[in-house]
N, C-alpha and C positions, 0 to 999 in steps of 0.2 A: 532600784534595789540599793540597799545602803550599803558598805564599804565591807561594815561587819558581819552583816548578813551574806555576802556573797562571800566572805572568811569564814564565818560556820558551815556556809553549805557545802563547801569545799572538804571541810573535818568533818563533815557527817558524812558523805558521801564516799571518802578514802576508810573511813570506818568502816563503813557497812560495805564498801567490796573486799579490805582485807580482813575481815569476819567470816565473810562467805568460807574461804579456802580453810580454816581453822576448822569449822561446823564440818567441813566435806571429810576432813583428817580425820577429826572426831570419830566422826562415823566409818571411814573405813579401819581403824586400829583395830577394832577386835574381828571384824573380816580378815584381816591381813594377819593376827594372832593364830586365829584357826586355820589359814589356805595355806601360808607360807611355813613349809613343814620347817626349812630349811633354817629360818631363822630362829630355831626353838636350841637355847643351850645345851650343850652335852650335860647329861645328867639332871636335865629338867623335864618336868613330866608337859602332855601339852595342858594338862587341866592349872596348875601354876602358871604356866606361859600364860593361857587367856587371863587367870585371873590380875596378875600384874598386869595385862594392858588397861586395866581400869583405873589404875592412879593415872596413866597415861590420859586418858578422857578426862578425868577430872582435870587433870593440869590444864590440856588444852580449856577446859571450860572455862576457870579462872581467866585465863589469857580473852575468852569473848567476852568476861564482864567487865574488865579494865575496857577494851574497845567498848562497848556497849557504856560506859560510864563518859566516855566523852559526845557522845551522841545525847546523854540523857541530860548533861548538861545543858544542852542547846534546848531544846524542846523540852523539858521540865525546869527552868531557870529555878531558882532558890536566891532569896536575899531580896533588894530593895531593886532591883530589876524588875520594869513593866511586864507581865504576864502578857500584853496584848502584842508587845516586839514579837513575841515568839510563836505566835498562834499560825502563821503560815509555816513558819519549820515544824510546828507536830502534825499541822496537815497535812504536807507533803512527805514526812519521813516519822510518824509515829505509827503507822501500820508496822513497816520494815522493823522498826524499833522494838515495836512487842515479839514480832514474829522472832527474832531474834533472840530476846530476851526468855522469851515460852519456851525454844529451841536450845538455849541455853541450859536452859534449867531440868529439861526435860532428860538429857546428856547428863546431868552432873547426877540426877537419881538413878539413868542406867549405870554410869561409869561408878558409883559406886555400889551396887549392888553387885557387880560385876566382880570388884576390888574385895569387896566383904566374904561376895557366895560363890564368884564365877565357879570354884574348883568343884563345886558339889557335882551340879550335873555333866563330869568329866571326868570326874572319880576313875571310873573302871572300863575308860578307854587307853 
C-alpha cells in the first residue's frame, strides 16, 4: 500500500467514526426536546421548544456533510487523478459513504420539517 493511500485511509476512517457521534446527536435532540421537561425555557411552550430543536438537526447535518466531503474526496476523486488509484477506497468505504450520506440527508428533511411544522402537532399540549 502506497504512502498516500494509507494517508487517506486514515482520513476516511477518523471521518466516518467522528460522523457516527454527530448522526447519534442528531437523532437524539428532539428525544431530549420532548423528555427533558427541565430544559424547556421559562415562558416557552414545549411545542416551540421541539420545534427549534430542528435548526439544531439541521446544523448538526451540515457538520456530517463537511465530514462526508472529505471521504468523498477520496473515493470519488475529481480532476486529472487516475479513477483506478481509488477503486479499492470506494470498495472498502463507499457502502459507509452512502450509508452516511442517505442518513444525512434523510435528518436534514426530518430536521427541517420539524424546524418548519414541529409546533403543529404540540399546539394544545
Amino acid at each position: 500500500m502506497e504512502k498516500w493511500e494509507v494517508e487517506a485511509r486514515k482520513k476516511i476512517v477518523r471521518s466516518l467514526w467522528t460522523t457516527v457521534p454527530i448522526i447519534l446527536l442528531a437523532i437524539a435532540v428532539p428525544i431530549i426536546a420532548l423528555c427533558v421537561s427541565s430544559l424547556i425555557p421559562e415562558k416557552e411552550t414545549i411545542a416551540t421548544w421541539f420545534q427549534r430543536c430542528g435548526s439544531i438537526i439541521v446544523a448538526l447535518v451540515v457538520w456530517i456533510e463537511i465530514k462526508n466531503n472529505i471521504i468523498s474526496s477520496y473515493i470519488y476523486p475529481t480532476g486529472i487523478l487516475s479513477s483506478a488509484d481509488f477503486k479499492e477506497l470506494k470498495k472498502d468505504y463507499g457502502l459507509y459513504f452512502n450509508l452516511i450520506k442517505w442518513t444525512g440527508f434523510l435528518l436534514a428533511i426530518i430536521g427541517t420539517l420539524i424546524w418548519g411544522y414541529g409546533d403543529i402537532p404540540l399546539k394544545n399540549t
